[in-house]
SELOKOL-708254 format. One line per field, with one value per residue (C-alpha): residue number from 1; residue in three letters; z, x, y. Coordinates in pm, 1 decimal. Last residue first. Layout:
# residues N
n: NUM, ...
res: ALA, ...
c3: Z, ...
c1: X, ...
c2: Y, ...
***
This chain:
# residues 450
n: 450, 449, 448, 447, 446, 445, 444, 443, 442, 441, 440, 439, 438, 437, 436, 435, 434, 433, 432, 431, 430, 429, 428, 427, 426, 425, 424, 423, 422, 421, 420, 419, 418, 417, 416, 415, 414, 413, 412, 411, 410, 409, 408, 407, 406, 405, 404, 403, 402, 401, 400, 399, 398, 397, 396, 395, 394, 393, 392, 391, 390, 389, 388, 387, 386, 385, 384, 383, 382, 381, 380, 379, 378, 377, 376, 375, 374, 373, 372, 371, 370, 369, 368, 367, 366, 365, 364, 363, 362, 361, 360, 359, 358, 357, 356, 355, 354, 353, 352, 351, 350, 349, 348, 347, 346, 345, 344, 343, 342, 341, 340, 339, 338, 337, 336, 335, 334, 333, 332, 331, 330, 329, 328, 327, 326, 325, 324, 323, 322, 321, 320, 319, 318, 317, 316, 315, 314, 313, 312, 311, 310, 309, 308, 307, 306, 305, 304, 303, 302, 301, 300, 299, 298, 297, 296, 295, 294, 293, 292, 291, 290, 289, 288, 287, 286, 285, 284, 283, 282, 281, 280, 279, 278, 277, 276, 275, 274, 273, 272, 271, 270, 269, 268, 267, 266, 265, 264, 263, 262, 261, 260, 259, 258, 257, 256, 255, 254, 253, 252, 251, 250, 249, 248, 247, 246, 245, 244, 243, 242, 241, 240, 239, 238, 237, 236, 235, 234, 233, 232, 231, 230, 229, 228, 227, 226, 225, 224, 223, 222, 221, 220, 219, 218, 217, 216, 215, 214, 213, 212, 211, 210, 209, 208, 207, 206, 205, 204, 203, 202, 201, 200, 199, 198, 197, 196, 195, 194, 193, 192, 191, 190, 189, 188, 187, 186, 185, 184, 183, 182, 181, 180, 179, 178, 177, 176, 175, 174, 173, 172, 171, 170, 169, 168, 167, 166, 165, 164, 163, 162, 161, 160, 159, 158, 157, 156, 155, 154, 153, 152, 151, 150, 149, 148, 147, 146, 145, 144, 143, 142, 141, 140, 139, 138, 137, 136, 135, 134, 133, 132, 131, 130, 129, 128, 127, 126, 125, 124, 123, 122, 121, 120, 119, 118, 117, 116, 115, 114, 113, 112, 111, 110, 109, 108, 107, 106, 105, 104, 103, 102, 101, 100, 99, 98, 97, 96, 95, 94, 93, 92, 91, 90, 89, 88, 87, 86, 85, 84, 83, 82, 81, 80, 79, 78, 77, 76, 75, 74, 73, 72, 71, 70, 69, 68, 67, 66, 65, 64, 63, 62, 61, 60, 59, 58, 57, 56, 55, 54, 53, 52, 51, 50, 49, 48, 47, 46, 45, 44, 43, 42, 41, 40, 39, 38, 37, 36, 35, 34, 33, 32, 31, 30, 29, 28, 27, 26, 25, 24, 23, 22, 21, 20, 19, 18, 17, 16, 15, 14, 13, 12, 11, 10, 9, 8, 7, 6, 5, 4, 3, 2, 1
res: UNK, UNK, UNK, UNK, UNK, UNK, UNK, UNK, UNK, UNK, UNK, UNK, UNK, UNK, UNK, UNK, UNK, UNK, UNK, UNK, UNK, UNK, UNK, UNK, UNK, UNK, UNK, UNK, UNK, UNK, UNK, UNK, UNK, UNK, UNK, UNK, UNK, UNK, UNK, UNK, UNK, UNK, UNK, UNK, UNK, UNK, UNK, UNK, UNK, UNK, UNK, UNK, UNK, UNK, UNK, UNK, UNK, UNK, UNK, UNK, UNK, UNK, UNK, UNK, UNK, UNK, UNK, UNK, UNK, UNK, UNK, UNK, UNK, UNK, UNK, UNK, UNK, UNK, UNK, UNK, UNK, UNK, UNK, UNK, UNK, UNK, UNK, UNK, UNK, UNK, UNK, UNK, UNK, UNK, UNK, UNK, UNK, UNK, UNK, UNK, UNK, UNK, UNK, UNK, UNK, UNK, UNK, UNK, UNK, UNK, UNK, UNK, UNK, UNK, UNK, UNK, UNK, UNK, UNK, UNK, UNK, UNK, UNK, UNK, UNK, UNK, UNK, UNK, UNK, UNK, UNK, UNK, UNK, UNK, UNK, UNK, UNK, UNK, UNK, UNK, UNK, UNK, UNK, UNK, UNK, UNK, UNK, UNK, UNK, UNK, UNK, UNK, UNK, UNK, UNK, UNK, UNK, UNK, UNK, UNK, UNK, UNK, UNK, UNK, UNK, UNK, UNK, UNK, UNK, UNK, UNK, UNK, UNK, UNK, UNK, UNK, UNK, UNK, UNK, UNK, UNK, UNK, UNK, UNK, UNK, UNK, UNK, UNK, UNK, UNK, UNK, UNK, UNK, UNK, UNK, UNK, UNK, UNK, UNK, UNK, UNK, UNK, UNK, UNK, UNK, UNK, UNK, UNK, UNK, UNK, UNK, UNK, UNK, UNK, UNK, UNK, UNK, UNK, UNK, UNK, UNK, UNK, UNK, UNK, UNK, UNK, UNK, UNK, UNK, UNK, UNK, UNK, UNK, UNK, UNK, UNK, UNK, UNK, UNK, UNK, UNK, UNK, UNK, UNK, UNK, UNK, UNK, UNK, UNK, UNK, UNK, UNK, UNK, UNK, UNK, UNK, UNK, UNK, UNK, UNK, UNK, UNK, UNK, UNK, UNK, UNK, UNK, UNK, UNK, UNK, UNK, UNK, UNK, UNK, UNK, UNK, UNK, UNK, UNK, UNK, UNK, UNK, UNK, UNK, UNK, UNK, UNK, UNK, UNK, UNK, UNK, UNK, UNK, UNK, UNK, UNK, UNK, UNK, UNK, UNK, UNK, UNK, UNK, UNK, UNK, UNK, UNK, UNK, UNK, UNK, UNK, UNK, UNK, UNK, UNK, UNK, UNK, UNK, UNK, UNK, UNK, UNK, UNK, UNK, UNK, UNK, UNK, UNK, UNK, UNK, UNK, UNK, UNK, UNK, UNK, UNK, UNK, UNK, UNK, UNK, UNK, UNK, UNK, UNK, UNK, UNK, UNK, UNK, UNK, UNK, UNK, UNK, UNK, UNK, UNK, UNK, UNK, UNK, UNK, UNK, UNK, UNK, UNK, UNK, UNK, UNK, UNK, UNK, UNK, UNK, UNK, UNK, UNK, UNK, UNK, UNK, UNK, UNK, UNK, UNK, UNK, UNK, UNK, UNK, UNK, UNK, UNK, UNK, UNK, UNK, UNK, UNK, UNK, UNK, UNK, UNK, UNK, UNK, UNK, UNK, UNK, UNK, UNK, UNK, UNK, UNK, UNK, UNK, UNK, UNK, UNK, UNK, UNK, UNK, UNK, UNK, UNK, UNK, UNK, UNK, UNK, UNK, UNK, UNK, UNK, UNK, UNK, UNK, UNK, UNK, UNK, UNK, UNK, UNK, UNK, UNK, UNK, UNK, UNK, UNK, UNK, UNK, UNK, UNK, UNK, UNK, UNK, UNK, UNK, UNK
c3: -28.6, 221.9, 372.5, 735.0, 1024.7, 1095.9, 1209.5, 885.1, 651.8, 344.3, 7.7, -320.3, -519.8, -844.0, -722.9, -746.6, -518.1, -303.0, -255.6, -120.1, 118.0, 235.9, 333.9, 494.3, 704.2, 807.6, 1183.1, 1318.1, 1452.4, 1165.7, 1191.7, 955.6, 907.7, 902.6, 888.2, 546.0, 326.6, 153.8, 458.9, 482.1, 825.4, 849.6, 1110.9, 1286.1, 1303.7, 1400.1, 1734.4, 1814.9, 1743.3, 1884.2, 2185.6, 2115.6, 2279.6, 2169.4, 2198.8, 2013.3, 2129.5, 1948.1, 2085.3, 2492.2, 2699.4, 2775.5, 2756.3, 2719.6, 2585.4, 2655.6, 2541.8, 2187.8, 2089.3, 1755.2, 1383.7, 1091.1, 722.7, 410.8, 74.7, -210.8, -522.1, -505.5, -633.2, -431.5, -119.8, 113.7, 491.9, 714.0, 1053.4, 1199.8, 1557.7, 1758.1, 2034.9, 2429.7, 2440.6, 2263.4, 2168.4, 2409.1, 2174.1, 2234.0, 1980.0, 1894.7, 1926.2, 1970.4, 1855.7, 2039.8, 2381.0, 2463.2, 2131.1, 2183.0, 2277.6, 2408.4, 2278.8, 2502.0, 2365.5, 2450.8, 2185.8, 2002.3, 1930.7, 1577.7, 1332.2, 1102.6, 1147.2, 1414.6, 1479.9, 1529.2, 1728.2, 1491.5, 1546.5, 1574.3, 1689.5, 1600.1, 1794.3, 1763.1, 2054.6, 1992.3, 2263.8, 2290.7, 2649.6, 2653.9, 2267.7, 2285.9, 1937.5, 1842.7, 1548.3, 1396.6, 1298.0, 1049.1, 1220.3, 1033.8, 984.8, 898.2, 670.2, 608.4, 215.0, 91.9, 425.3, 418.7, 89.2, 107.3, 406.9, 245.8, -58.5, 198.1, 349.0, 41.8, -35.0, 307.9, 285.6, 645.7, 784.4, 571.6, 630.6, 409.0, 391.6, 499.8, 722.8, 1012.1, 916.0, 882.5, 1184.8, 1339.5, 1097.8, 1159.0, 1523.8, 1358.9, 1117.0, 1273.2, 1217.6, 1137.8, 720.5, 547.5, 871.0, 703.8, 985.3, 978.0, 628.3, 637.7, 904.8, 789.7, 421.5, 385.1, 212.5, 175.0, 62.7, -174.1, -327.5, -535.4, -585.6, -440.0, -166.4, -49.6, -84.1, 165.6, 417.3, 412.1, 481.0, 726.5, 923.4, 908.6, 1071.2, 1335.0, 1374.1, 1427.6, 1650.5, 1851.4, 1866.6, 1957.1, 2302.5, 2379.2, 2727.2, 2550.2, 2848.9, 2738.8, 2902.9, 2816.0, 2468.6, 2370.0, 2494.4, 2357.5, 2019.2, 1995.5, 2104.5, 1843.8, 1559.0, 1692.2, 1679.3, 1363.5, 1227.3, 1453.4, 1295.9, 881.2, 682.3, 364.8, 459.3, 447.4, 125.7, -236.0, -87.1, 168.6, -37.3, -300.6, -89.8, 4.3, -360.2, -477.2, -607.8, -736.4, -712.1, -880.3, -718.6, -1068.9, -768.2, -955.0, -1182.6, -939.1, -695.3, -919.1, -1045.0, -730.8, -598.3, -981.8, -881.7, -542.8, -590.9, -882.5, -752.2, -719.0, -1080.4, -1158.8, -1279.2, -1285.4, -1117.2, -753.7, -759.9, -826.9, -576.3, -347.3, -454.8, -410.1, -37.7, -44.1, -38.2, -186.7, -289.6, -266.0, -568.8, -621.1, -937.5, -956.1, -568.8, -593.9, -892.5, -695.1, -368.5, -579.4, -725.8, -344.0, -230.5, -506.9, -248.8, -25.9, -248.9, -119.7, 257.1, 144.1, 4.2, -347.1, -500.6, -212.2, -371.6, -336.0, -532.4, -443.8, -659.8, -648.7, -941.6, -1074.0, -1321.7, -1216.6, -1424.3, -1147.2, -1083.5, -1392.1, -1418.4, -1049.3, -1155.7, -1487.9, -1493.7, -1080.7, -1197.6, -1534.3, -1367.9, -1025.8, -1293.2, -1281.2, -901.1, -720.0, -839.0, -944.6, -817.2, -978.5, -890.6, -1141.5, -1102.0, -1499.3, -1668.2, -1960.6, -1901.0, -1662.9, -1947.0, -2238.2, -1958.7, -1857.9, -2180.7, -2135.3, -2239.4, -1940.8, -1684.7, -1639.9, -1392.5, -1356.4, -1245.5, -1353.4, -1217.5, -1456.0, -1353.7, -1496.8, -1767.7, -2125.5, -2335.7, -2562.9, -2373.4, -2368.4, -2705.1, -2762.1, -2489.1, -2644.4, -2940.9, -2805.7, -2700.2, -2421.5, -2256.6, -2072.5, -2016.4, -1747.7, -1689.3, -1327.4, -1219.3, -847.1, -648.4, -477.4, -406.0, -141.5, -240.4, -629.0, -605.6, -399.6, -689.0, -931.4, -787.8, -719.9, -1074.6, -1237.9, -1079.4, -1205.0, -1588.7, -1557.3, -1387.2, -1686.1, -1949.5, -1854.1, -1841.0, -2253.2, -2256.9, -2139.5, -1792.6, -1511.9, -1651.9, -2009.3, -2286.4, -2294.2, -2203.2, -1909.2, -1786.5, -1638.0, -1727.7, -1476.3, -1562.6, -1269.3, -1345.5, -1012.9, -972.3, -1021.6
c1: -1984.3, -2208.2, -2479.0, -2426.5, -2585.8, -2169.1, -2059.4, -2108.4, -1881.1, -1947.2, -1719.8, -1857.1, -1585.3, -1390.5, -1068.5, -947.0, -1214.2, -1170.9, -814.3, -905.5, -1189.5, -909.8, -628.7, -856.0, -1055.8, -684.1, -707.5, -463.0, -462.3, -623.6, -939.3, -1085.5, -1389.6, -1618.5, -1984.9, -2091.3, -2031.8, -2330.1, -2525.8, -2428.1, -2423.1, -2643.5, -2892.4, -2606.5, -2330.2, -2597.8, -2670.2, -2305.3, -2159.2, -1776.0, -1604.1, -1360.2, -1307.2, -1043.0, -1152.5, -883.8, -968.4, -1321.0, -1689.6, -1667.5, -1358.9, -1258.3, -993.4, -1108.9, -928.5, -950.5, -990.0, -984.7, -1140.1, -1353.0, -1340.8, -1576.0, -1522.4, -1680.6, -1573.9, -1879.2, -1805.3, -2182.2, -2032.6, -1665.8, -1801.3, -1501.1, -1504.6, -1251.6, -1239.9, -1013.9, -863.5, -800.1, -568.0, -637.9, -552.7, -264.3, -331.5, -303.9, -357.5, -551.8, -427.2, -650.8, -487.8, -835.0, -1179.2, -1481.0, -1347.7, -1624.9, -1544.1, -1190.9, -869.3, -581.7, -219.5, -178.1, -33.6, 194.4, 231.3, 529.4, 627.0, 650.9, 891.6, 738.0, 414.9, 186.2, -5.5, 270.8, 171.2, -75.4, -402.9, -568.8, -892.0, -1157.5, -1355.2, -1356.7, -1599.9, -1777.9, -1898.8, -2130.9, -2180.4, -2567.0, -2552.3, -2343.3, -2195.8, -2033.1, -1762.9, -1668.3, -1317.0, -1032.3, -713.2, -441.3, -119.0, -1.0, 259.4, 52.3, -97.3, 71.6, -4.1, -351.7, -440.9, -318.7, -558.2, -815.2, -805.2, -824.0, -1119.3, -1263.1, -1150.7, -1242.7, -1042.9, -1170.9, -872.5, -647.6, -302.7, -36.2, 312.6, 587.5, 764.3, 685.3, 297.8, 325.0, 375.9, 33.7, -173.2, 49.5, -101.3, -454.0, -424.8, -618.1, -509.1, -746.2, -842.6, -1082.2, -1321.2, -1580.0, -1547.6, -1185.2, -1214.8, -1505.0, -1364.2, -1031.4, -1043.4, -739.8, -654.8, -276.8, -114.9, 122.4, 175.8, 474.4, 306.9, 592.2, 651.4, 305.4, 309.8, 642.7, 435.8, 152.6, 279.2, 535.1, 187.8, 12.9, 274.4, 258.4, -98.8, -63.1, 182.2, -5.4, -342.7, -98.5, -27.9, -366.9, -398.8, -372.6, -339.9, 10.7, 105.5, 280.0, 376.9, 725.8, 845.6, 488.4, 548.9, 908.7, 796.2, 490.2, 801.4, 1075.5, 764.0, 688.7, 1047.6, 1043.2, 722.8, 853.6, 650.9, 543.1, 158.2, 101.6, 268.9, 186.9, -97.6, -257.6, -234.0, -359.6, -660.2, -710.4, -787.0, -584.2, -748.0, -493.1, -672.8, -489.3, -541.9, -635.1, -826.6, -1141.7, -1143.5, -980.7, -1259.8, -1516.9, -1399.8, -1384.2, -1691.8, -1876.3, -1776.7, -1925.7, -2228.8, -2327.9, -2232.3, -2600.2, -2664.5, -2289.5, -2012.5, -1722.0, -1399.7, -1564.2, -1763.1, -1538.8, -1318.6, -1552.5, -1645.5, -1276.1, -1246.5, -1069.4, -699.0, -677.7, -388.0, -365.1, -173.5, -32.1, 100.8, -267.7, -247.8, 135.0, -30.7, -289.2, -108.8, 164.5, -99.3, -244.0, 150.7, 86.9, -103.5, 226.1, 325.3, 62.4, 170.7, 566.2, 484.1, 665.5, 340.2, 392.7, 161.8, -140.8, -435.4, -486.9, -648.5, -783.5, -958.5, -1129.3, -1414.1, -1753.5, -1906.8, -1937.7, -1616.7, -1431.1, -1637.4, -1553.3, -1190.1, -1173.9, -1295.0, -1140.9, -823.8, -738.6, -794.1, -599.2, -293.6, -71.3, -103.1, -232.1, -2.7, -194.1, -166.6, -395.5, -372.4, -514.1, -662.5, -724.6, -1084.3, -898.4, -1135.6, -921.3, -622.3, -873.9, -968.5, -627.4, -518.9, -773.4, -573.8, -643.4, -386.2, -16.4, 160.8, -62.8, 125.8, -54.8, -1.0, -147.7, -193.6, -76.5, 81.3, 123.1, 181.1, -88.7, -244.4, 98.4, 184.5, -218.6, -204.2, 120.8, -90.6, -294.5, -20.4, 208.2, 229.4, 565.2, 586.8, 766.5, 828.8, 804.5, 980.6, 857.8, 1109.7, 1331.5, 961.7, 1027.5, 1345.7, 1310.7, 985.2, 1171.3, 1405.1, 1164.4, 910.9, 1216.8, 1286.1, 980.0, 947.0, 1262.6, 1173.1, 847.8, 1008.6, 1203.0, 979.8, 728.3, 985.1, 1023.5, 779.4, 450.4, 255.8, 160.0, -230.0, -139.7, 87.8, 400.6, 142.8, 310.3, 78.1, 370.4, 245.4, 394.8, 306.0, 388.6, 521.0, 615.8, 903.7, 925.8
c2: 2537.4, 2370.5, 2579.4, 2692.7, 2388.6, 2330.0, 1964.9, 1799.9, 2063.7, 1880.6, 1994.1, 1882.7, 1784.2, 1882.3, 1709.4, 2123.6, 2197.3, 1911.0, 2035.1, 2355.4, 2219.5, 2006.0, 2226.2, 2435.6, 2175.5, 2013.8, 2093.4, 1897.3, 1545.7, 1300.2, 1067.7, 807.4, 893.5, 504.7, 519.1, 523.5, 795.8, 723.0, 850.2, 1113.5, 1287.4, 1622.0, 1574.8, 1321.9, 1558.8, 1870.5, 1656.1, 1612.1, 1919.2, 1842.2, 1703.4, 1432.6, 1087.8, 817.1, 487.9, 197.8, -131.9, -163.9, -252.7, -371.7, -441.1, -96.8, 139.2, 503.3, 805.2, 1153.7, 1515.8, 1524.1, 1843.2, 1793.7, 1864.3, 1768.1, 1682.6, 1537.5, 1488.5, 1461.4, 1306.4, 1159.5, 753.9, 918.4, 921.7, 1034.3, 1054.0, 1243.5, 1348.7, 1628.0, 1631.6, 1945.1, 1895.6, 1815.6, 1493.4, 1235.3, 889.5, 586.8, 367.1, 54.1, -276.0, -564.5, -978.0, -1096.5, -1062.0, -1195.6, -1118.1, -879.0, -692.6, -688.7, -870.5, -698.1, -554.0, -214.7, 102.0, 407.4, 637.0, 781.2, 1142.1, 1282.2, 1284.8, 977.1, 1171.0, 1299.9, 1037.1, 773.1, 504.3, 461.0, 342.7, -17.6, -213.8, 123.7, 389.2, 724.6, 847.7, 1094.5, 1409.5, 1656.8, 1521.0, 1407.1, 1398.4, 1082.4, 1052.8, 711.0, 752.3, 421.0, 526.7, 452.3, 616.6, 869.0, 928.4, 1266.2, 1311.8, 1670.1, 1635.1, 1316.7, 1139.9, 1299.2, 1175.7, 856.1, 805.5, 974.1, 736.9, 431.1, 576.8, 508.7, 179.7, 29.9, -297.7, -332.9, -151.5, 11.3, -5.8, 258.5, 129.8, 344.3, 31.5, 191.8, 262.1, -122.5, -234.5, -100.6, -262.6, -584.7, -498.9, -496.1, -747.1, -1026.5, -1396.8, -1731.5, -1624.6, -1791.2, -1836.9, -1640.4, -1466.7, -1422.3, -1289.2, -1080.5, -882.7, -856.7, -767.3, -634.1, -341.1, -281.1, 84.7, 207.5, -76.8, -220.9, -602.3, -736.4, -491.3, -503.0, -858.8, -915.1, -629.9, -805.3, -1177.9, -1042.7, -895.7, -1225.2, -1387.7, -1147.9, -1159.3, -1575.0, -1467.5, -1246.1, -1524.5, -1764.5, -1557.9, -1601.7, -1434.9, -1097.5, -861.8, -738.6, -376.5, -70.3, -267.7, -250.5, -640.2, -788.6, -653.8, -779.7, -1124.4, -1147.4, -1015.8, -1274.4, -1532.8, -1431.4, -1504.2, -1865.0, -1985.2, -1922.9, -1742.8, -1939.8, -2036.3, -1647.5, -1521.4, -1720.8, -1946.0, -1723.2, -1420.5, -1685.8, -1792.5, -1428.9, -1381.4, -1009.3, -707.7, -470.9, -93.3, 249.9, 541.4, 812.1, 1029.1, 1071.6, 771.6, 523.1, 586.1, 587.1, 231.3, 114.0, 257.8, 115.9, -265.3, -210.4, -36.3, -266.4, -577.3, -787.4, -687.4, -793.2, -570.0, -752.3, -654.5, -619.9, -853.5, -1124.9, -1042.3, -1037.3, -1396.0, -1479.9, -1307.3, -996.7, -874.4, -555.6, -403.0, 9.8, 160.2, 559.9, 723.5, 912.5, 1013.4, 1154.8, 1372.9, 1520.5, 1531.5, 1783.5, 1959.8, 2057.4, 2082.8, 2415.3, 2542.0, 2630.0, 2863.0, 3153.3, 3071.1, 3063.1, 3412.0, 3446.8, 3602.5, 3912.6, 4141.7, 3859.9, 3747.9, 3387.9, 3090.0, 2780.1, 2544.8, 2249.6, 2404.7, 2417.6, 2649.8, 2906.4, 2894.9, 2989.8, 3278.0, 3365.9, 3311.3, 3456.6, 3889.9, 3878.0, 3754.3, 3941.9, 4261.5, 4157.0, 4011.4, 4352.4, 4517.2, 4237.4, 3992.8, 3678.7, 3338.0, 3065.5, 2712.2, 2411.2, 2101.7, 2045.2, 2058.0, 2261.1, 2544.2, 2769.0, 2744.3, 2876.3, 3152.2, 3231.4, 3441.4, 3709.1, 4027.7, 4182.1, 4215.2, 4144.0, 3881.0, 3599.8, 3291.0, 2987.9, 2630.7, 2375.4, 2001.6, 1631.6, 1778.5, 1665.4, 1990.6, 2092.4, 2296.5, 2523.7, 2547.1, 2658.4, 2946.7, 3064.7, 3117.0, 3290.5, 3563.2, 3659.7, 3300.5, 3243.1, 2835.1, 2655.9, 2320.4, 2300.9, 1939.4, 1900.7, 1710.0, 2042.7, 2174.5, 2472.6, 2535.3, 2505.7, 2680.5, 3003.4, 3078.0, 3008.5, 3276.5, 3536.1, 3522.6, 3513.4, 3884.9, 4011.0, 3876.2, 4015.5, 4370.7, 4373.9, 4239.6, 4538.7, 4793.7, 4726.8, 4752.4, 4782.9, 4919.5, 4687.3, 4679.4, 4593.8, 4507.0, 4282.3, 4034.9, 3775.0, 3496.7, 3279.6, 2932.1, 2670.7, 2299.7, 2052.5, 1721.7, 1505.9, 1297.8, 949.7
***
């Protein structure tokens, strides 16, 4: 399903540019070129487009279902945004700095202060690939509010997370926050009928082909257990066959819980692995909010990302990103692969875990999400090595960054996991928390947040 975007070209016979009937003419040229370069850049994005000369133009065009506005401000000052501004809908403004500047500086400061979900550019050059590329900021929204994660939970989890019991509260009102902000959609499934329905049925010798294939690619094996990598590869067909039954964007699986609980004898992390290939979103943990980022980010960039434990050590300004699993494919489905090792973790206490050998030397961005305080946080660092070692998680990759002003200003709420991205994306995001309507946490600068 392709994405709706409503385009209003702000267009007043009357004003700043001059009037007609030049005005229509250099309107008419000027739509032109836009449209021309939105059906290359966005070939998927259905713009149904709207001029708006009068008030009444303004009405027609509220009143058509759309998911988000983009408006192109042409002419100057008849005050046809505002109404549009005030909808409560992520919208992008672009006004040409010769006919919409008036109209733009009077409504999006105004527009602003009040709280409203917007961005906007002033530009002479509105067909700018840089100024269109914001409009991939509506595009995530509406991708995000089509999108589903499953989560597979234990049955009292389950429980609390549907119903809202004293004992529940934060979790049953996360969910639902989550949903309402981002319009991701959550299935909750009983890990004893994902056990039931997907991972009793797959048959020994197809996850043996998978634990075999796994072994054969990896730079080295030093999981003893070789039952341990089947089991994981069983586990893995089991995801993938419910994330294609349920139609899923991404899979949450409660892994931790699970196994210790001793519901569930696999780990996911090399299924975790598998299923990047396969387009399908993992989230480790069942961490719903980092699950939202990921989506995010793969909507945003096609950029993969890892769940993280970060672990400053103020001695170095360092933190090491620590988790069982990333992808071999960190910079997309184009990018490069990565090297990796199957071993067990945790001083042996977890098994079948997957270390990365991820790339050095780049920026990295991490991500956290709160959506109960609608706040999105983000810091970089300088990868600049990893480490492989038996203790805490598989997966250490080590960044440089502000340690000390990380932890003074790390919320709490969050919680501990970012889930980590190569590239600095601090732009990107900061724009599209403003049109989510969130707060925006820089944790690794002492300025004020924005």
């Amino acid at each position: 399903m392709n994405s709706k975007i409503l385009l209003g070209f702000i267009v007043p016979p009357n004003g700043a540019i001059g009037g007609l009937p030049a005005s229509e003419e250099w309107f008419t040229e000027k739509k032109k070129a836009v449209m021309n370069k939105l059906s290359k850049m966005y070939p998927e994005i259905n713009f149904v487009t709207y001029d708006i000369r009068t008030a009444s133009d303004v009405e027609k065009f509220l009143k058509e279902e759309g998911e988000s506005y983009l408006l192109i401000v042409l002419n100057s000052i008849a005050g046809l945004i505002r109404p549009i501004l005030y909808s409560h809908k992520p919208t992008v403004i672009i006004a040409e700095t010769y006919g919409g500047a008036g109209e733009y500086l009077m409504e999006y400061s105004r527009a602003l202060e009040a709280g409203m979900p917007i961005v906007g550019i002033v530009t002479r050059d509105i067909t700018s690939e840089n100024v269109l590329k914001k409009i991939e900021l509506l595009e995530v929204i509406c991708k995000l509010r089509r999108s589903k994660i499953l989560f597979i939970v234990s049955p009292s989890e389950k429980f609390l997370m549907e119903l809202e019991y004293p004992l529940s509260t934060d979790l049953y009102s996360s969910i639902k926050s989550l949903q309402a902000i981002t319009g991701i959609t959550p299935i909750i499934l009983s890990i004893q009928e994902f056990i039931d329905k997907y991972y009793k049925k797959v048959e020994e010798s197809e996850a043996k082909a998978i634990a075999e294939k796994w072994i054969n690619n990896a730079k080295k094996n030093v999981e003893k257990n070789t039952e341990e990598i089947i089991k994981s590869a069983k586990l893995y067909i089991a995801m993938k066959k419910a994330a294609f039954d349920y139609k899923v964007d991404a899979i949450a699986l409660d892994c931790i819980v699970l196994h210790n609980t001793n519901l569930l004898d696999a780990w996911p992390c090399l299924g975790y692995m598998e299923l990047w290939n396969d387009n399908i979103v993992p989230v480790c943990e069942a961490d719903a909010y980092s699950g939202a980022v990921l989506l995010i980010m793969k909507y945003l960039a096609d950029r993969p990302g890892f769940i993280s434990d970060p672990s400053p050590d103020d001695l170095t300004n360092e933190v090491v990103y620590y988790h069982c699993m990333a992808p071999l494919i960190p910079y997309g489905s184009k990018g490069c692969r990565c090297p990796y090792t199957i071993t067990p973790a945790h001083l042996g206490a977890k098994s079948a875990s997957v270390h990365v050998e991820l790339p050095t030397n780049e920026t990295i961005t991490a991500v956290g999400f709160s959506p109960e305080e609608r706040t999105l946080v983000v810091h970089t660092a300088q990868a600049v090595k990893n480490e492989f070692s038996p203790y805490a998680c598989a997966v250490k990759l080590v960044g440089r960054t502000e340690t000390k002003i990380l932890a003074k200003k790390w919320k709490y709420r969050v919680g501990w996991h970012r889930v980590v991205f190569y590239g600095d994306w601090r732009k990107e995001l900061k724009e599209l928390s403003a049109l989510l309507n969130l707060k925006f946490v820089e944790e690794d600068k002492e300025a004020c947040d924005v």
